[in-house]
PDB file as gemmi writes it, atoms N, CA and C in Angstrom:
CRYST1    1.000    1.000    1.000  90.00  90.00  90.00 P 1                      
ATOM      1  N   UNK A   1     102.399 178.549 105.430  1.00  0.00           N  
ATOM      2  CA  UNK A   1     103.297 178.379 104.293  1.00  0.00           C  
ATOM      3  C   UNK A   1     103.753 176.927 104.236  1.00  0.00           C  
ATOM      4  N   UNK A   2     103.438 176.093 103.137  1.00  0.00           N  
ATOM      5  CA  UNK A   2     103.972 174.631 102.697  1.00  0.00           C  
ATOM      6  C   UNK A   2     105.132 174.755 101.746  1.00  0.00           C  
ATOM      7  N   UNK A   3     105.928 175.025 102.634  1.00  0.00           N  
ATOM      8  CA  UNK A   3     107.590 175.148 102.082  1.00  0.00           C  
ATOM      9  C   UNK A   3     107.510 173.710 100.435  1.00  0.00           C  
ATOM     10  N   UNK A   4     107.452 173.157 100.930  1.00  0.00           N  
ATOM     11  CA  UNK A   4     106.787 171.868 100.071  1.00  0.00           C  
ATOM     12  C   UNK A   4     106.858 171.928  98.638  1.00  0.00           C  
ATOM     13  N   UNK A   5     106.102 173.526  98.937  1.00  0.00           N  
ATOM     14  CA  UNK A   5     105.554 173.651  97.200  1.00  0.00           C  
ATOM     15  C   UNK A   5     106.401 173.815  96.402  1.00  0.00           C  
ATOM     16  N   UNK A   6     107.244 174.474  96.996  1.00  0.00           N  
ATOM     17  CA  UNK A   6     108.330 175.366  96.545  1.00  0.00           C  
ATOM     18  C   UNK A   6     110.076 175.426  96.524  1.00  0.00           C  
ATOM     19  N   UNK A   7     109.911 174.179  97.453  1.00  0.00           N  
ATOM     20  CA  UNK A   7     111.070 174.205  97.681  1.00  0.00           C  
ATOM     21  C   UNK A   7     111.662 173.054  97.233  1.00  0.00           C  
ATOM     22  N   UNK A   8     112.327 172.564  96.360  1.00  0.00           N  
ATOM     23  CA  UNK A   8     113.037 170.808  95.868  1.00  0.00           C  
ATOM     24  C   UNK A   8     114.575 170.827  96.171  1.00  0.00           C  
ATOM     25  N   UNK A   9     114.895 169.577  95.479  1.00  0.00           N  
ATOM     26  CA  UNK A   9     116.084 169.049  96.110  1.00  0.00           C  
ATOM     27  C   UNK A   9     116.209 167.975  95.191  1.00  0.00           C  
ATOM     28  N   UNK A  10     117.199 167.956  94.268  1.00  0.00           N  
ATOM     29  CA  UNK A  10     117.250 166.541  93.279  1.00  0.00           C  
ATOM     30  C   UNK A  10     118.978 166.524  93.247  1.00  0.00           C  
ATOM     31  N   UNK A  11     119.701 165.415  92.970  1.00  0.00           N  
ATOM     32  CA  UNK A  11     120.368 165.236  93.227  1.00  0.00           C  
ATOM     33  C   UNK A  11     121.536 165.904  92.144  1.00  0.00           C  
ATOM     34  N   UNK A  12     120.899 166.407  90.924  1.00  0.00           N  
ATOM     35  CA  UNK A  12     121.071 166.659  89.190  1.00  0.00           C  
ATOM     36  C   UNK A  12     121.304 168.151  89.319  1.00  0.00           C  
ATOM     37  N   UNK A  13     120.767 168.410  90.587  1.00  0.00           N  
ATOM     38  CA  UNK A  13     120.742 170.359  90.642  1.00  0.00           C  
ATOM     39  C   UNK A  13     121.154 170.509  92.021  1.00  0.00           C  
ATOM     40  N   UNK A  14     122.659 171.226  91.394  1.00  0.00           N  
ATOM     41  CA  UNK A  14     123.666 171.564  92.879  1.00  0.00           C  
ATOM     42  C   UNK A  14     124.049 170.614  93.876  1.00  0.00           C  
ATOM     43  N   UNK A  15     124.143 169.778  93.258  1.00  0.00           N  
ATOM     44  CA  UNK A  15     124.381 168.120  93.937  1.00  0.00           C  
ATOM     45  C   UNK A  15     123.442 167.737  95.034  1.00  0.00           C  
ATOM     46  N   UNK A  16     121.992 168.009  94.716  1.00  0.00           N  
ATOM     47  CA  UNK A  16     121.172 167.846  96.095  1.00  0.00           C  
ATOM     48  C   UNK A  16     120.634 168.914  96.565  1.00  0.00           C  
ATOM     49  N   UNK A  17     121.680 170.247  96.790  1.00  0.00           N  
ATOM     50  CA  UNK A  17     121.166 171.235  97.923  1.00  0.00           C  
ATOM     51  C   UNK A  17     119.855 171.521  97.634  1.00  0.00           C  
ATOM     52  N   UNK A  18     118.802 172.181  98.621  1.00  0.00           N  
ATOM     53  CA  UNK A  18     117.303 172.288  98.559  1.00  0.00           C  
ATOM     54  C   UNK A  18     117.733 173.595  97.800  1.00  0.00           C  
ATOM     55  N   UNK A  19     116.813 174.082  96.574  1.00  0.00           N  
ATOM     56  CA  UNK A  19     116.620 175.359  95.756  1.00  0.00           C  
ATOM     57  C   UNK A  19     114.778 175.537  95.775  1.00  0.00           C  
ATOM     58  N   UNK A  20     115.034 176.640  95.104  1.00  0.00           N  
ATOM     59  CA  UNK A  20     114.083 177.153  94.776  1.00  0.00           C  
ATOM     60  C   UNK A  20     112.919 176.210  93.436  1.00  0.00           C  
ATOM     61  N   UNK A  21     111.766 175.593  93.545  1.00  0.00           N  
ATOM     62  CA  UNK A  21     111.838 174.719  92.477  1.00  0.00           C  
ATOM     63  C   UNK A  21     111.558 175.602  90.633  1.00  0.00           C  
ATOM     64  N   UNK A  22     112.869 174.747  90.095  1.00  0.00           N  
ATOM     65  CA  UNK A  22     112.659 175.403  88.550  1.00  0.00           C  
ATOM     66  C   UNK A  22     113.824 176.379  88.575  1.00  0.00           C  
ATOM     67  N   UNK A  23     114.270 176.645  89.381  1.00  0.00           N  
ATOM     68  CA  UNK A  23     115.449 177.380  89.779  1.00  0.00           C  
ATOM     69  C   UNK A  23     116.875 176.415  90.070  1.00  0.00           C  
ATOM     70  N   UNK A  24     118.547 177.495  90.677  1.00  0.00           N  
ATOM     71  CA  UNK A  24     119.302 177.077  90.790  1.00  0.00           C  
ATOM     72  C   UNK A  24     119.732 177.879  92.140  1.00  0.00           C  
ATOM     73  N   UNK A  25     118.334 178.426  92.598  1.00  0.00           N  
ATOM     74  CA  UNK A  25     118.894 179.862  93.515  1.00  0.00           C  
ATOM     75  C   UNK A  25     118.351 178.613  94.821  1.00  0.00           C  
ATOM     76  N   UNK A  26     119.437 178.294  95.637  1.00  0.00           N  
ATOM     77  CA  UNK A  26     119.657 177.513  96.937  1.00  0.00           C  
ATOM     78  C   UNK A  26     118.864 177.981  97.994  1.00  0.00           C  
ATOM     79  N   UNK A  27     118.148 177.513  99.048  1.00  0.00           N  
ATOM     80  CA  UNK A  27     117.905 177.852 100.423  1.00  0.00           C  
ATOM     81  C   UNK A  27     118.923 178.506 101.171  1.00  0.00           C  
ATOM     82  N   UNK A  28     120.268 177.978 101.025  1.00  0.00           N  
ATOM     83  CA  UNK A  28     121.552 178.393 101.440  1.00  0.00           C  
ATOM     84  C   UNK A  28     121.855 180.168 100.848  1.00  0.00           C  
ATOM     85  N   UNK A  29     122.212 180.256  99.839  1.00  0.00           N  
ATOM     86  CA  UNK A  29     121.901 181.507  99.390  1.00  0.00           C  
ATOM     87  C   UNK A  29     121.228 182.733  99.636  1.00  0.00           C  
ATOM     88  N   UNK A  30     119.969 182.017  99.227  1.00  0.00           N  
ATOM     89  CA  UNK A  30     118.905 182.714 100.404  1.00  0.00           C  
ATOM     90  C   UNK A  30     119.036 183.090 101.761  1.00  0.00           C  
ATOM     91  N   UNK A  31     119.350 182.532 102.259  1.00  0.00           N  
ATOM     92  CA  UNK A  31     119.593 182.712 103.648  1.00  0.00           C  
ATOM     93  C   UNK A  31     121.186 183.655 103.830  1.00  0.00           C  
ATOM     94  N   UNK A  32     121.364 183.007 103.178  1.00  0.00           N  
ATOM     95  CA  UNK A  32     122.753 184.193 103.455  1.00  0.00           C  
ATOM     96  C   UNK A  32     122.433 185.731 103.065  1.00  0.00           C  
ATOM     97  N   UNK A  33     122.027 185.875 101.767  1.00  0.00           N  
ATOM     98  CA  UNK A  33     121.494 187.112 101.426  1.00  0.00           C  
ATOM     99  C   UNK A  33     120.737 187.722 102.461  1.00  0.00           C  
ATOM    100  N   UNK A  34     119.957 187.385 102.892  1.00  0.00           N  
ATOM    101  CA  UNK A  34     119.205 187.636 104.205  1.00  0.00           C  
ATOM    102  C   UNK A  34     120.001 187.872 105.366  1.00  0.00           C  
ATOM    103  N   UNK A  35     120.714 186.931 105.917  1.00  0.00           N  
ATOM    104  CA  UNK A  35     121.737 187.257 106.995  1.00  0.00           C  
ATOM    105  C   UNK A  35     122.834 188.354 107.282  1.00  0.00           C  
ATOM    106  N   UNK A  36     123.023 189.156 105.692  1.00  0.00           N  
ATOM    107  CA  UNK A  36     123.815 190.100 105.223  1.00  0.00           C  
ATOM    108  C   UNK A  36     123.391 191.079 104.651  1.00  0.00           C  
ATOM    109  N   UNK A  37     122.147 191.298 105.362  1.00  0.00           N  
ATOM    110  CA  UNK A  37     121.024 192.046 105.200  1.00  0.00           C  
ATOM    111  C   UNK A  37     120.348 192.977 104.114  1.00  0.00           C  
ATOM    112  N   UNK A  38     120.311 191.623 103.213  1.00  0.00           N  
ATOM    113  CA  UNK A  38     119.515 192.148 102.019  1.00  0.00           C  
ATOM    114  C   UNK A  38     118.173 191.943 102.130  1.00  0.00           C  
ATOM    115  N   UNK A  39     117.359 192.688 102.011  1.00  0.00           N  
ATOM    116  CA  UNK A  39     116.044 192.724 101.973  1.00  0.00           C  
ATOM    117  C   UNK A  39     115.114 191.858 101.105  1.00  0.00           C  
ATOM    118  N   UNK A  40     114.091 191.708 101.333  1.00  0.00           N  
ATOM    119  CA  UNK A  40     112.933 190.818 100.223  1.00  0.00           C  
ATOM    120  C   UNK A  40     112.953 191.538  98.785  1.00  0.00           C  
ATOM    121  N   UNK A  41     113.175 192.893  99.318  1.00  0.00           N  
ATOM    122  CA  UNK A  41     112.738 193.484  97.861  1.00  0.00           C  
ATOM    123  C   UNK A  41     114.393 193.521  96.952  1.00  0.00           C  
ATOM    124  N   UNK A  42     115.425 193.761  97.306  1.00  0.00           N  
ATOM    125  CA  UNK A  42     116.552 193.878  97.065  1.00  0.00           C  
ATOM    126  C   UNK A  42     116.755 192.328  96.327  1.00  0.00           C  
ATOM    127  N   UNK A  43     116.444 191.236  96.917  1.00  0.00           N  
ATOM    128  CA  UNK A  43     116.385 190.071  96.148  1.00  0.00           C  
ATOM    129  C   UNK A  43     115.515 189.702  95.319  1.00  0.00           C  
ATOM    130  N   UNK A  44     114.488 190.561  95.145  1.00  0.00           N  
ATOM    131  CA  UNK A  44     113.111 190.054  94.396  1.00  0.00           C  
ATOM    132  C   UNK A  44     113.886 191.001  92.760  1.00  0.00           C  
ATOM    133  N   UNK A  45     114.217 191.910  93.597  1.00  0.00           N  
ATOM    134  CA  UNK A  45     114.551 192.879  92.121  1.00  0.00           C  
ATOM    135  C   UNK A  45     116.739 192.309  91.377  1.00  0.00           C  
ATOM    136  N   UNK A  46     116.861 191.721  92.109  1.00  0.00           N  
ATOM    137  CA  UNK A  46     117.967 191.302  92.030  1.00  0.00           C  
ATOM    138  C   UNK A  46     117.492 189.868  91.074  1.00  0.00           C  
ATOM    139  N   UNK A  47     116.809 189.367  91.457  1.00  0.00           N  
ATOM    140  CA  UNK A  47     116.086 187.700  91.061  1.00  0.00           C  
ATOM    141  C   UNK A  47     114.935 188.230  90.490  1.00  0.00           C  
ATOM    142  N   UNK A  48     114.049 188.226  89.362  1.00  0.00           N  
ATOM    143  CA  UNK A  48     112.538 189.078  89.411  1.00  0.00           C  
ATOM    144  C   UNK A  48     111.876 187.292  89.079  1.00  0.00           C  
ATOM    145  N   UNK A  49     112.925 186.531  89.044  1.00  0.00           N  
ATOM    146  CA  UNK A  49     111.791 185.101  88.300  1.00  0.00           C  
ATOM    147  C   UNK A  49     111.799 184.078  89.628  1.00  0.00           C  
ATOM    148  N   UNK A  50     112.174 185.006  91.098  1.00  0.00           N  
ATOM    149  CA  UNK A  50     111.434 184.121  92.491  1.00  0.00           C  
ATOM    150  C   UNK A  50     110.597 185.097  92.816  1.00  0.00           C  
ATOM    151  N   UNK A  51     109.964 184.291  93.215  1.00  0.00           N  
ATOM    152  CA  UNK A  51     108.445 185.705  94.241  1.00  0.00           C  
ATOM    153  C   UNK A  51     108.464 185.584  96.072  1.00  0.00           C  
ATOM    154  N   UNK A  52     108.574 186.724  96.137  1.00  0.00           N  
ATOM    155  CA  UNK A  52     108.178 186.500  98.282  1.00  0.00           C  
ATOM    156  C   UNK A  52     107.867 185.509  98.697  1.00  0.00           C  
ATOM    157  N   UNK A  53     107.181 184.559  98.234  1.00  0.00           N  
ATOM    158  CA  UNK A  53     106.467 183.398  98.724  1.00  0.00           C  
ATOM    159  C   UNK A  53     107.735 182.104  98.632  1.00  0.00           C  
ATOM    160  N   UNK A  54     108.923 182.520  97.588  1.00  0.00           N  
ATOM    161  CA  UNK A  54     109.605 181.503  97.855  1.00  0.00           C  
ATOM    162  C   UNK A  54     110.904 181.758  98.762  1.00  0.00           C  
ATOM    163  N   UNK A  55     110.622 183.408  99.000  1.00  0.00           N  
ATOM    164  CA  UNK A  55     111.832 183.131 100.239  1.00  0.00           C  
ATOM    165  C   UNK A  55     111.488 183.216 101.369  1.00  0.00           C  
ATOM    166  N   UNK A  56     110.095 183.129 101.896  1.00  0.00           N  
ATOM    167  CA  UNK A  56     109.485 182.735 103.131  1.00  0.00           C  
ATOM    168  C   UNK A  56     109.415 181.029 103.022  1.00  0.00           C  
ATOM    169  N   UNK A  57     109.267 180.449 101.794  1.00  0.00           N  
ATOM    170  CA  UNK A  57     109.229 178.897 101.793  1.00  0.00           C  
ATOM    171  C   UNK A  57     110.870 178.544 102.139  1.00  0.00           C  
ATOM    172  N   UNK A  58     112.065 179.337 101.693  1.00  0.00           N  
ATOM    173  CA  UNK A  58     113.183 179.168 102.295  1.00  0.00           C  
ATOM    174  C   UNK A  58     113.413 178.829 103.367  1.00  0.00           C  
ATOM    175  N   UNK A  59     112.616 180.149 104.395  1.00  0.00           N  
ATOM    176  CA  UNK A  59     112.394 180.414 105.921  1.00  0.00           C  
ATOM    177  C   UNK A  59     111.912 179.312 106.633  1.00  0.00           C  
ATOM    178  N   UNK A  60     110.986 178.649 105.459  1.00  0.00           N  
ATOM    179  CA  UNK A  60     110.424 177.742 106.328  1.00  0.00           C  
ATOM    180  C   UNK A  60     110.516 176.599 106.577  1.00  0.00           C  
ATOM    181  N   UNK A  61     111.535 176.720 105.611  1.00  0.00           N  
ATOM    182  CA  UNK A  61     112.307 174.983 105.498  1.00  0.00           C  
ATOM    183  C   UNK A  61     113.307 175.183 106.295  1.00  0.00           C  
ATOM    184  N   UNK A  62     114.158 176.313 106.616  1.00  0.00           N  
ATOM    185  CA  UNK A  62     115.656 176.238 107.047  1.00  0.00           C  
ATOM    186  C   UNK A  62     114.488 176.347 108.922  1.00  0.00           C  
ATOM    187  N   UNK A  63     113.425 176.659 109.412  1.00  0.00           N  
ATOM    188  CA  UNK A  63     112.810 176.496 110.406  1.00  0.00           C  
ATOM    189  C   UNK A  63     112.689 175.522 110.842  1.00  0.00           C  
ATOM    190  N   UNK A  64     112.594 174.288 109.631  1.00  0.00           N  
ATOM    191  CA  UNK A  64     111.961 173.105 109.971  1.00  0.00           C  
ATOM    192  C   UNK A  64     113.168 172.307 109.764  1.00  0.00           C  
ATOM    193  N   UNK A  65     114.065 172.233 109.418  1.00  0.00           N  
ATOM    194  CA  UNK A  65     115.410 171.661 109.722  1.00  0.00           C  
ATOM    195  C   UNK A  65     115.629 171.676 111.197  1.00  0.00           C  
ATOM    196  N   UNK A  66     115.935 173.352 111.402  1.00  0.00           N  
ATOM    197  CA  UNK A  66     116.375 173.410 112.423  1.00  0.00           C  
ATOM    198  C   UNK A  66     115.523 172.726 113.628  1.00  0.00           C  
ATOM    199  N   UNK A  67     114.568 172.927 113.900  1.00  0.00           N  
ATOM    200  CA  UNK A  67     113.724 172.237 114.992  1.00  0.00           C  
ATOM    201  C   UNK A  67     113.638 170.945 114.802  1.00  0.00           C  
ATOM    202  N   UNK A  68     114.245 169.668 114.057  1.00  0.00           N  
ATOM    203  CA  UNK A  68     114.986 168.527 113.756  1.00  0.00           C  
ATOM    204  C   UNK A  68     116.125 168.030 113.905  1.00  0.00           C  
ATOM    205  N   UNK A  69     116.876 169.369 114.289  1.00  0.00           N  
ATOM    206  CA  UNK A  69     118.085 169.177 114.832  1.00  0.00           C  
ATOM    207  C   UNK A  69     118.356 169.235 116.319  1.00  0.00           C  
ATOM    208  N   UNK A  70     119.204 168.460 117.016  1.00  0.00           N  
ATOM    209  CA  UNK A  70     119.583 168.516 118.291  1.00  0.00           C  
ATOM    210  C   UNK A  70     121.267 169.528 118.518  1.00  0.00           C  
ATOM    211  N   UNK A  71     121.229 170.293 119.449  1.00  0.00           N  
ATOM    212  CA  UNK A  71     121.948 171.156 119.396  1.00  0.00           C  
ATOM    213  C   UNK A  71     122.920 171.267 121.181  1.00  0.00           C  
ATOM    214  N   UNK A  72     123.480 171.334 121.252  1.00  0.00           N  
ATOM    215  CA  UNK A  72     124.043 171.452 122.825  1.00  0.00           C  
ATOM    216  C   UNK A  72     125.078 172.618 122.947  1.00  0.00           C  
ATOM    217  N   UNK A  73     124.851 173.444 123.704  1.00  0.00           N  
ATOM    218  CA  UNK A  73     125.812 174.556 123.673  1.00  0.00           C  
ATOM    219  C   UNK A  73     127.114 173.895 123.983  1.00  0.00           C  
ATOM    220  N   UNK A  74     127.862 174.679 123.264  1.00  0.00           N  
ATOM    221  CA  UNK A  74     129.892 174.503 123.218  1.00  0.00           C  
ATOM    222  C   UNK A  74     129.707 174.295 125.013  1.00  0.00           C  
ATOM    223  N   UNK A  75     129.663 175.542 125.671  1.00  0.00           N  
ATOM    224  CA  UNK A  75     129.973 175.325 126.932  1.00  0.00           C  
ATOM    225  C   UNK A  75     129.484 174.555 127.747  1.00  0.00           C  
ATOM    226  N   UNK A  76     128.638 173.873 127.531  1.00  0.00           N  
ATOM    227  CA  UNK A  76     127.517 172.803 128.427  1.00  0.00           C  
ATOM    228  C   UNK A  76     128.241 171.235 128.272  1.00  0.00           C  
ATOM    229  N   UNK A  77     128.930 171.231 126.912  1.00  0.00           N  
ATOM    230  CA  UNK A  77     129.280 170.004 126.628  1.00  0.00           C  
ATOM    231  C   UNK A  77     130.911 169.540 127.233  1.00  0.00           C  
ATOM    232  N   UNK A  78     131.814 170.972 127.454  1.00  0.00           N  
ATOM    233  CA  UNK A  78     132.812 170.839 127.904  1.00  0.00           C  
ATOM    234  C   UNK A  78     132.895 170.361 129.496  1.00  0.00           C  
ATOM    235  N   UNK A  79     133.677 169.011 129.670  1.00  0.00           N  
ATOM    236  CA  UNK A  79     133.828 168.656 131.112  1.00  0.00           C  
ATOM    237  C   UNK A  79     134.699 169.099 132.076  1.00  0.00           C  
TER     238      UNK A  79                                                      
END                                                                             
């Protein structure tokens, strides 16, 4: 999956945040819906003008953030 295709970020739509492209529906969003366990299909039929492919391109951007980020557990950092 080339998150790439699908996924933009302009500064004119939602001040920047990465969406869906042609859309206003956020990576952020996405992901939350997901985290609060709404299903693919529950959002596909909720949204019918994104397709599966763009909330795995979500997945795969909020993947590829994260493995760009440096992270240190709370307790590791306390002296």
């Amino acid at each position: 999956m080339e998150w790439r295709d699908r996924i933009a970020s302009n500064p004119a739509v939602l001040a920047g945040k990465p969406v869906i492209k042609g859309t206003r529906i956020s990576v952020e969003l996405i992901l939350g819906w997901l985290a609060n366990g709404w299903t693919y299909e529950q959002i596909l039929t909720s949204y019918p003008h994104i397709a599966r492919e763009d909330i795995l391109a979500a997945l795969a951007f909020a993947g590829e953030m994260m493995r760009d980020e440096r992270y240190i557990a709370a307790h590791k950092a306390v002296t």
